[in-house]
N, C-alpha and C positions, 0 to 999 in steps of 0.2 A: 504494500500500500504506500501510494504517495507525500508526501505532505499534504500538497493540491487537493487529499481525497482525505482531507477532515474538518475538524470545525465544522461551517454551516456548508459546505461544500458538500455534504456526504450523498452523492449521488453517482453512479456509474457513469464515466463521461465525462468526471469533473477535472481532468488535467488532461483532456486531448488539446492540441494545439489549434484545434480549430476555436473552442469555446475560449482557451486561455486566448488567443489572438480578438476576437468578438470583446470578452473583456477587459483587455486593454485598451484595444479603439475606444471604447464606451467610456472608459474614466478618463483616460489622458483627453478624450474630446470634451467631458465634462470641464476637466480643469481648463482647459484653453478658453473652452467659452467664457466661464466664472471669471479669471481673467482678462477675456476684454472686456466684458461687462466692467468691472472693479474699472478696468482704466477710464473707461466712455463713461464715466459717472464719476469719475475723479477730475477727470479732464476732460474741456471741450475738442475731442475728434471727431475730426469729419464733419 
């Protein structure tokens, strides 16, 4: 058993590199967005 395949992860599937890659996109795209936001409201862009 994995690391990847504990905690709240414990499901069959949960360290393939397809779902590990799906959840990466999904947070690093969270923080990028959070991000500009933070900036476009700290500062007038654009």
């Amino acid at each position: 058993m994995s690391d990847l395949n504990r905690g709240i992860m414990k499901f069959a599937g949960a360290d393939s590199p397809k779902l590990v890659t799906i959840s990466t996109i999904l947070v690093l795209g969270s923080i990028t967005i959070l991000i500009l936001w933070a900036l476009s409201s700290a500062y007038a862009l654009g």
